[in-house]
C-alpha positions in Angstrom: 0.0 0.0 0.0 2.6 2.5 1.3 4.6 1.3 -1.8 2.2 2.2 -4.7 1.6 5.6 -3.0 5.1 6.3 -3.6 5.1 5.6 -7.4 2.2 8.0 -7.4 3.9 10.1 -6.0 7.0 10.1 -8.3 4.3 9.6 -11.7 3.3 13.0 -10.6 6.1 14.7 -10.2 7.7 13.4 -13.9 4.5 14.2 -15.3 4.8 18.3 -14.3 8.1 18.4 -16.6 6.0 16.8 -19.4 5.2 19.0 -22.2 2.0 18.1 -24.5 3.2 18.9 -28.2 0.4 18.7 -30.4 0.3 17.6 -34.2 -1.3 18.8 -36.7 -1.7 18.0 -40.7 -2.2 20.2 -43.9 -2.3 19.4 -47.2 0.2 19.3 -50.1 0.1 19.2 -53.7 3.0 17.3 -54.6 4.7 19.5 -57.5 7.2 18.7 -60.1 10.8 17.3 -58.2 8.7 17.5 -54.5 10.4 14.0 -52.6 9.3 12.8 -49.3 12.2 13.8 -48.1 12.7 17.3 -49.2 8.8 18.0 -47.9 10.0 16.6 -44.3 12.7 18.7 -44.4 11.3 21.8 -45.6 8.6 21.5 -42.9 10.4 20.2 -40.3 8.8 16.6 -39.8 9.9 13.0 -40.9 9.9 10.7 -43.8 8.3 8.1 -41.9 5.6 10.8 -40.5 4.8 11.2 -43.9 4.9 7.9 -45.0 2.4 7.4 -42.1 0.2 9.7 -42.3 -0.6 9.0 -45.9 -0.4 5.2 -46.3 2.3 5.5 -48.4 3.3 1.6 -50.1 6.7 3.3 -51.5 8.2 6.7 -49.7 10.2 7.0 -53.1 6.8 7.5 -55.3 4.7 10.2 -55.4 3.2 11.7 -58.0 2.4 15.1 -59.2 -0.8 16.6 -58.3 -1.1 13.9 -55.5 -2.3 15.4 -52.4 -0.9 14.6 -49.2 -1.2 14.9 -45.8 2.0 16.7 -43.7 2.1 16.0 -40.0 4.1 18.8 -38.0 4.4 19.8 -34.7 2.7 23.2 -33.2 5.7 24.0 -31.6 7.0 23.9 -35.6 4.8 25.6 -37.5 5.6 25.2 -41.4 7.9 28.1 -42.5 5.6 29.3 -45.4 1.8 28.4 -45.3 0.8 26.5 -48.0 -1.7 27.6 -50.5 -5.6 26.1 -50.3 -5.3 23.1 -53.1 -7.7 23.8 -56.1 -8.4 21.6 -58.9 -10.2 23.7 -61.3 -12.6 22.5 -64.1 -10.8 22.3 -67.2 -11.5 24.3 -70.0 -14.6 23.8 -72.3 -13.2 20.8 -74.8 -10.7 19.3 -73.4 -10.4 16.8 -70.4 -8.2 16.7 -68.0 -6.2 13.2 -67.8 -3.3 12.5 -65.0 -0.5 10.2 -67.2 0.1 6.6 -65.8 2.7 4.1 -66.3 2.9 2.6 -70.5 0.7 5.9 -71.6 1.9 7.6 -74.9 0.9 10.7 -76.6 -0.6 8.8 -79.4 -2.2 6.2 -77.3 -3.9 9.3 -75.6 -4.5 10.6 -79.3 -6.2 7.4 -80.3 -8.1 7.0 -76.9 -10.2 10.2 -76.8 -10.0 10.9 -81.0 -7.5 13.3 -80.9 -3.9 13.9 -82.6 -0.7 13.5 -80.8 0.5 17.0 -82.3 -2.9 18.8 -80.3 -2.0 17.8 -77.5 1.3 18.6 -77.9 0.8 22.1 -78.6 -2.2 22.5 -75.7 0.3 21.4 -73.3 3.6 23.2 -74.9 5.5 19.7 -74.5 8.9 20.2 -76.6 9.6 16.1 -76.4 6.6 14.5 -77.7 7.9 11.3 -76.5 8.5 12.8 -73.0 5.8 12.1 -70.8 6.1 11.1 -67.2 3.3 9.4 -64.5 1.3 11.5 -62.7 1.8 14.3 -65.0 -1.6 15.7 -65.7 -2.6 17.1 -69.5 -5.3 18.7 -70.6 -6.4 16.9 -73.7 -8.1 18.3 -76.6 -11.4 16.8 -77.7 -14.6 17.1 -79.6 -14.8 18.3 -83.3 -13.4 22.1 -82.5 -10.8 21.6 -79.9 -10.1 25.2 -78.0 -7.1 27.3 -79.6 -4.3 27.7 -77.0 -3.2 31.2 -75.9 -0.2 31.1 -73.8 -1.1 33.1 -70.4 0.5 36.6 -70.2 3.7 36.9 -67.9 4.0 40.0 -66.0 7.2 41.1 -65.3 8.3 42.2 -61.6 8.6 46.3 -61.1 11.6 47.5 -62.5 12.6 44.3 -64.6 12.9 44.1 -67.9 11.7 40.9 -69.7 14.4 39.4 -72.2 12.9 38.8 -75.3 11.7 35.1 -76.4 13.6 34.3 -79.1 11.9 31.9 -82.0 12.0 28.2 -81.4 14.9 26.8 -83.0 14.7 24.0 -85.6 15.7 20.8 -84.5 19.5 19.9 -84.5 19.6 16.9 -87.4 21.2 14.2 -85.8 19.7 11.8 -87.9 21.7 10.0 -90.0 19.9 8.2 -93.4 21.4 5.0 -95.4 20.3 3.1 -97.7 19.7 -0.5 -98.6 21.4 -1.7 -101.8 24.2 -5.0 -102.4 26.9 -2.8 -103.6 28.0 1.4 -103.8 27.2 1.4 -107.9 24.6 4.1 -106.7 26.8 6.0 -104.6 26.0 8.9 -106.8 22.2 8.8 -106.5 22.1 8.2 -102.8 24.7 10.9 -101.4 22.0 13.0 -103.8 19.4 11.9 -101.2 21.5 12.5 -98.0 22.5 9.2 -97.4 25.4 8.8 -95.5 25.1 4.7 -94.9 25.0 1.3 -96.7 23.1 -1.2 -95.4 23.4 -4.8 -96.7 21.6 -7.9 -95.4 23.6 -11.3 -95.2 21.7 -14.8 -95.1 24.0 -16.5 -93.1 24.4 -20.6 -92.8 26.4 -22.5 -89.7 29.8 -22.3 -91.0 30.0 -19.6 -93.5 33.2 -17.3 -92.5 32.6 -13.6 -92.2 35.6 -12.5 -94.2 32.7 -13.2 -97.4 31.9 -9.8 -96.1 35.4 -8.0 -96.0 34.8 -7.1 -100.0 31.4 -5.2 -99.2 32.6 -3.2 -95.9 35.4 -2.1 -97.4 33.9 -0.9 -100.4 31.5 1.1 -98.4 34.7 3.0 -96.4 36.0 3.8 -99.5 33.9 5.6 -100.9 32.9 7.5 -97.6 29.9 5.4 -96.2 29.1 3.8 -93.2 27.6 0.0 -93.1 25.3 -1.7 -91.7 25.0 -5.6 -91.8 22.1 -7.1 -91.3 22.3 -10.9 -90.8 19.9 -13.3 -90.7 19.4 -17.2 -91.9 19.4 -18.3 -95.1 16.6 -20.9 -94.7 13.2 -20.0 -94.9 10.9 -21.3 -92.7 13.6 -23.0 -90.7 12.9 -26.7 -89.1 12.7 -26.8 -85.4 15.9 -26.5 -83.4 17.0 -25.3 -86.8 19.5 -22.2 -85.8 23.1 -23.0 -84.6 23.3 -20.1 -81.8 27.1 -21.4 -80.7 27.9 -20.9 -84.8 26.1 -17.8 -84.9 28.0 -16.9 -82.5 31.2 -17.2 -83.8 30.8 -15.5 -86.8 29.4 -12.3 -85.2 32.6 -12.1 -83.6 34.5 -12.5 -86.9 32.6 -10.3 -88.5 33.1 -7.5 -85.8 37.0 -7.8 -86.5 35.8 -6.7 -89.9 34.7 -3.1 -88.1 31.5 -2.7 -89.4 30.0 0.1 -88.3 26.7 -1.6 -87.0 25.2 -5.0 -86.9 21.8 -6.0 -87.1 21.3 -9.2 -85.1 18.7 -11.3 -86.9 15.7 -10.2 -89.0 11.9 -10.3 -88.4 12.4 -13.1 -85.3 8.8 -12.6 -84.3 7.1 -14.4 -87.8 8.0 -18.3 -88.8 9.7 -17.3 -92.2 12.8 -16.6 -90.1 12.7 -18.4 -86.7 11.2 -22.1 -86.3 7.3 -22.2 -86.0 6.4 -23.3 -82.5 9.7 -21.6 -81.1 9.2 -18.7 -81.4 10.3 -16.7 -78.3 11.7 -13.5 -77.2 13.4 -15.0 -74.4 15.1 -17.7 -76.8 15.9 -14.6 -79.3 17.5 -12.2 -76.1 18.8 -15.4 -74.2 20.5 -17.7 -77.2 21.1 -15.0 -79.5 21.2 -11.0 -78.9 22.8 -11.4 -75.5 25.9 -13.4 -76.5 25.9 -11.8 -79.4 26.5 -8.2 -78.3 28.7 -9.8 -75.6 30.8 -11.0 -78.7 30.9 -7.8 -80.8 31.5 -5.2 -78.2 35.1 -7.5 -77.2 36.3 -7.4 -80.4 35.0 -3.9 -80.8 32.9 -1.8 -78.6 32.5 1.2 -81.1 30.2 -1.2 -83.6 26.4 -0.5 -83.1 24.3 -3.3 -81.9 20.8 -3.4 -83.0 18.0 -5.9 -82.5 16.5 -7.7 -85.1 13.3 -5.3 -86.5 10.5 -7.7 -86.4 7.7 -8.1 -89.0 5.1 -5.5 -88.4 2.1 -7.4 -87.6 -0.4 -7.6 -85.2 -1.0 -11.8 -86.4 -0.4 -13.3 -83.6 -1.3 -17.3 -82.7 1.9 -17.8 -80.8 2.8 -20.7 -83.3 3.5 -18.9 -86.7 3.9 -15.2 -85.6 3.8 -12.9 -82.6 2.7 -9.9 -82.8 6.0 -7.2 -82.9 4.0 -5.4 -79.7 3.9 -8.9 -78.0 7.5 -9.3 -78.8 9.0 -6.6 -77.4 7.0 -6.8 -74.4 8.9 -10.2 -74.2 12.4 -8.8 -75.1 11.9 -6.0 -72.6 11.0 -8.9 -70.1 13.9 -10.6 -70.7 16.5 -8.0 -70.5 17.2 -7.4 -73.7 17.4 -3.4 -73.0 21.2 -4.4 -71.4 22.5 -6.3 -74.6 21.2 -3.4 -77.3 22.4 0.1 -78.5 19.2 0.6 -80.3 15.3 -1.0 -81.1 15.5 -2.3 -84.6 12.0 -1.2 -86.4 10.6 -2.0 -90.1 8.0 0.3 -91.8 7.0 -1.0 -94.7 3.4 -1.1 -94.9 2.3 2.4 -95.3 -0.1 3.8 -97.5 -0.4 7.1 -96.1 1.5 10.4 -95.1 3.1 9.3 -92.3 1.9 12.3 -90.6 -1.5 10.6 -90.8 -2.8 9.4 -88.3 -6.1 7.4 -90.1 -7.3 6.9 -94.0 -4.9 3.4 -94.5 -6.8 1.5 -97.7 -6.8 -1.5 -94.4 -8.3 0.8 -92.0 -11.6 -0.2 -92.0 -12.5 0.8 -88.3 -9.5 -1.4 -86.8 -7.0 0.8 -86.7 -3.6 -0.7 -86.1 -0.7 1.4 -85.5 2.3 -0.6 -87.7 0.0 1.0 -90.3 1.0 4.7 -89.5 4.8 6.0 -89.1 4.1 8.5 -85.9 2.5 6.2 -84.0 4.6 2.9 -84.8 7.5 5.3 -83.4 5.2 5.8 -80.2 5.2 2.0 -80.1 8.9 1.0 -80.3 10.2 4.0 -77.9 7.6 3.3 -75.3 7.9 -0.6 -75.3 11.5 0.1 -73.2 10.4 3.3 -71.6 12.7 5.6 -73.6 16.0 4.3 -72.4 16.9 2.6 -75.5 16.6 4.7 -79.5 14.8 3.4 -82.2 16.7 2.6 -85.5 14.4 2.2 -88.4 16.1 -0.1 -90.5 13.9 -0.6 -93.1 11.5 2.4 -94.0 9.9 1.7 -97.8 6.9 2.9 -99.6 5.4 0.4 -101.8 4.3 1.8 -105.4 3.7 -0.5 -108.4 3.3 2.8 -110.7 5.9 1.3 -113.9 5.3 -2.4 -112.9 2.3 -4.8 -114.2 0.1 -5.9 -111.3 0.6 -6.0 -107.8 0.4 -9.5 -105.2 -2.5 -9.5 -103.9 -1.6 -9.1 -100.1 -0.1 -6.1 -101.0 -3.7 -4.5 -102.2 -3.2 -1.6 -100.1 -0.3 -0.1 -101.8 -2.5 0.3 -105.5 -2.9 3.8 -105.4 0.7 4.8 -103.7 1.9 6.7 -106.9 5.8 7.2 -107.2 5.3 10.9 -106.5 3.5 9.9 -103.4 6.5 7.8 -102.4 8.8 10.1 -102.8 7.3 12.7 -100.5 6.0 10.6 -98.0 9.6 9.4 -97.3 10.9 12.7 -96.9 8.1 13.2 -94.8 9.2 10.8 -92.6 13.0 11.9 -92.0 11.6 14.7 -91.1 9.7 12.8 -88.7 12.5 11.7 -87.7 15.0 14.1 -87.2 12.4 15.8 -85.0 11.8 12.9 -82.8 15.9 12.0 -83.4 15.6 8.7 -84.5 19.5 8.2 -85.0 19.3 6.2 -87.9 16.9 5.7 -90.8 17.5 3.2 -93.5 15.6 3.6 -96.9 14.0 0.2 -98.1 15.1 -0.2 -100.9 17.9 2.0 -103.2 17.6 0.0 -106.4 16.6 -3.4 -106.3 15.1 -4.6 -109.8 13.0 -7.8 -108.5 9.8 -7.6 -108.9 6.9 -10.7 -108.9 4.0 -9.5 -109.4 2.4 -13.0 -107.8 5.3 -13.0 -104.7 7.8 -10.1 -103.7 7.5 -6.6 -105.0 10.8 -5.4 -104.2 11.7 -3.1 -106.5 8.5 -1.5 -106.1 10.1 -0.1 -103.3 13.3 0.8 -104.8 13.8 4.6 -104.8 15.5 4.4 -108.5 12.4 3.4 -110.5 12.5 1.9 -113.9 12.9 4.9 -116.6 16.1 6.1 -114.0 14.7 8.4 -112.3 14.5 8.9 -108.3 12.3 11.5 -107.4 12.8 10.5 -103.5 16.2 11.3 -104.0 15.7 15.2 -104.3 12.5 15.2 -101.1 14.8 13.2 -99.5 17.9 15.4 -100.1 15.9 18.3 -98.8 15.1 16.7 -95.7 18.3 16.1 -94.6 19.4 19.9 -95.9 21.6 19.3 -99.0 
């Protein structure tokens, strides 16, 4: 008894020096570079307060425009007092959209029926292709989309605004080659700004890469950069029908060659090139790009790596062909981003300008994006999350104008006239150099087979059949010669 008076006693007397600090919470908009971190500093509280106080899974994410709660202490009051948050309506025809994680600007386009250039221009993005989660845009929609009027900036008293100067044009570091089996064009394609050769070897287990030495060193000199582009001989190859370990070994003798690029296979994703029933991104990254690159960059780390473009196609039945979106989903999956210097792409299938965005002969209310150059661009770049360039390495125009008949799955390319062809590949380089694609390869310079019941090659040839090569000059201009 006497002994539980005396801890009363003593409870009491602790309990006078106590001193009740109270806590209190405001909210936050999370802005642009705002870390968990930085707000407990600035106001004087903790990360784990924070985390706390707003259920946080991850301290390291937050978003902006997120709200959150800040605990502090009375006896620390904030140093600044934080504005009330207000989330205004947004403005008649448009709709306000916070980004998440995969969104593009043209997947936004194609969700609410707009164009990736409107909401561009609403938003005053410079990077089209540089969009980050939780960043909120106000997208354009409806048939008459508001016109954008930058808000006025008032100056402070006594300061004199500098003048805005005009938005540059972008800095061309774009190169463009072309595809051809030999420099007897050289004439014709430094016309058209080409700077590159590419040539495509069908390689069996056991051929020697010095079969090459001839063609590189033609194209150094006479000035040109090469590309090889190797892939099997064999059409629809049996299964268990590539020889990685041999494949191998002749990507590392050819690299002794210094090429200036390789191109490691060539449309993996459809059974004309890799064994029906095997096909697999993980067997492409795991058996063949990953040693491969590991190959090349010991003999020579200055040769660009790229990955095999795939077939565009959205045919996909996961015996005979993945889709190229699939694919890369499954490349990205498997690491492929660490044994890459660039995303190989093929265009070839285009029937419009590729600043279209609808009106493809095979649109007929599906809409697939290999079908337009902008948004198969979107595609590639977003499938690694921007830290890998695209290199198109095949970009062709189909037109039969000079040529009897056309196959039959290549309908959509009857009314691509040669004049057509020739400016919507200029088009596209200048697509390109704005969105600095670092290398574009025209499909094709001057190949002369043409079937009209098979493989309309030299439909896409830029020399057409009388001599002439109008792409030549639109792509010339392009590239500013």
């Amino acid at each position: 008894m006497k002994k539980s008076r005396w801890i009363a006693g003593v409870l009491a007397v602790l309990l006078s020096f106590v001193v009740v600090t109270a806590v209190y919470a405001f909210k936050y908009q999370v802005k642009w570079g705002d870390t968990v971190w930085g707000l407990s500093r600035t106001y004087g509280t903790t990360v784990q307060a924070i985390t706390d106080a707003n259920q946080l899974a991850d301290p390291n994410l937050i978003l902006v425009g997120q709200i959150l709660e800040i605990p502090v202490e009375a006896t620390n009051p904030p140093p600044v007092t934080p504005p009330p948050v207000v989330t205004p309506l947004p403005p008649e025809g448009t709709v306000l959209y916070v980004v998440r994680w995969g969104d593009t600007l043209s997947s936004l386009a194609r969700r609410f029926n707009t164009t990736v250039y409107a909401i561009q221009q609403y938003n005053y993005i410079p990077n089209p292709n540089l969009i980050y989660p939780g960043q909120q845009l106000l997208i354009p929609v409806g048939d008459n989309p508001p016109v954008v009027t930058p808000p006025p900036v008032t100056p402070p008293p006594g300061v004199t605004p500098t003048p805005i100067p005009p938005t540059p044009p972008p800095v061309n570091n774009t190169q463009l080659g072309g595809q051809s089996f030999n420099m007897d064009n050289k004439t014709n394609m430094e016309r058209a700004g080409m700077t590159w050769l590419k040539i495509q070897y069908k390689w069996t287990a056991g051929d020697s890469p010095d079969i090459l030495k001839a063609k590189i060193e033609e194209a150094h000199n006479n000035g040109f950069k090469i590309l090889v582009s190797v892939t099997g001989k064999q059409a629809y190859p049996p299964a268990n029908g590539i020889d990685f370990n041999s494949f191998v070994i002749f990507m590392a003798g050819l690299a002794r060659l210094n090429p200036d690029a390789i191109e490691i296979w060539n449309e993996e994703n459809i059974d004309f090139e890799w064994p029906a029933g095997q096909i697999s991104p993980y067997s492409y990254v795991n058996s063949m790009l990953a040693p491969s690159y590991n190959a090349i960059k010991a003999v020579n780390p200055n040769i660009t790596v790229i990955s095999g473009a795939l077939a565009p196609t959205g045919f996909d039945n996961g015996t005979n062909a993945w889709s190229d979106a699939r694919y890369l989903d499954g490349m990205r999956a498997a690491g492929a981003a660490s044994y890459m210097d660039c995303i190989g792409m093929h265009y070839n299938v285009g029937a419009t300008s590729p600043y279209a965005a609808s009106g493809h002969p095979a649109d007929a209310g599906d809409r697939h994006y290999t079908w337009y150059y902008t948004s198969m661009l979107d595609v590639y770049y977003s499938k690694f999350y921007g830290t890998r360039p695209v290199c198109v390495t095949e970009l062709g125009y189909l037109s039969p104008e000079g040529y009897d008949g056309l196959p039959d799955t290549f309908w959509w390319a009857a009314n691509t006239t040669v004049a057509d062809q020739a400016l919507w590949l200029g088009q596209a380089v200048e697509i390109s150099i704005n969105r600095s694609v670092p290398l574009v390869i025209i499909y094709n310079v001057d190949f002369i087979k043409y079937e009209p019941d098979g493989d309309p090659q030299a439909g896409y040839a830029i020399m057409r059949p009388d001599g002439s090569c109008p792409a030549c000059d639109t792509l010339g201009a392009a590239m500013g010669k």
